[in-house]
N, C-alpha and C positions, 0 to 999 in steps of 0.2 A: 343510580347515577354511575356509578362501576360498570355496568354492561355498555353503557351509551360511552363511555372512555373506551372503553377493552377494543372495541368495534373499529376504532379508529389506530388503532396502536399496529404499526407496524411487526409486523412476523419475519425474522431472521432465522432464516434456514442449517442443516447443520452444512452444506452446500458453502456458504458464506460463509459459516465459523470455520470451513478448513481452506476456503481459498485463502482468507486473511490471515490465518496460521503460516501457511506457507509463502507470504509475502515478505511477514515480518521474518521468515527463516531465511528466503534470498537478500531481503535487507542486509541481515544478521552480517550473513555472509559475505557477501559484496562490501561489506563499511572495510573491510581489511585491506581494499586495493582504493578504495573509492569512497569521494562524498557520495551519502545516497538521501534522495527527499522522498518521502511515499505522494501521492497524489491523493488529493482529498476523496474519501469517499465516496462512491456513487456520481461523481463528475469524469472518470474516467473513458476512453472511447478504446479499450484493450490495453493502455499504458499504465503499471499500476506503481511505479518507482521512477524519479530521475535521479541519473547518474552525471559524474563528472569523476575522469581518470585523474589522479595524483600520479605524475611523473617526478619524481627529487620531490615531493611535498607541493608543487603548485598544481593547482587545480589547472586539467587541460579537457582535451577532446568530452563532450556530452555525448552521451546516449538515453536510452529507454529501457525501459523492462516490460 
């Protein structure tokens, strides 16, 4: 029963564990000027973080990562 699961299980590359590494680092980053949302997994089209600039503390202009 184990081989018939294993078959169907997704494979995460080390490819994947360093893009996501370095998402969460530009997140990291970026939260010091800016709200930042990440985009849900694997639904993304190259955008992998939204932004919104904090000018005086209000949320302004949106961007993308």
């Amino acid at each position: 029963m184990n081989d018939k699961f294993n078959q169907f299980r997704k494979r995460i590359g080390s490819s994947q564990v360093i893009g996501s590494r370095g998402e969460m680092y530009i997140a990291f980053l970026l939260s010091q000027y800016c709200l930042v949302r990440p985009v849900a997994n694997g639904t993304d089209d190259g955008v992998d973080l939204y932004c919104e600039a904090l000018i005086e503390g209000v949320p302004h202009s949106h961007f993308w990562v």
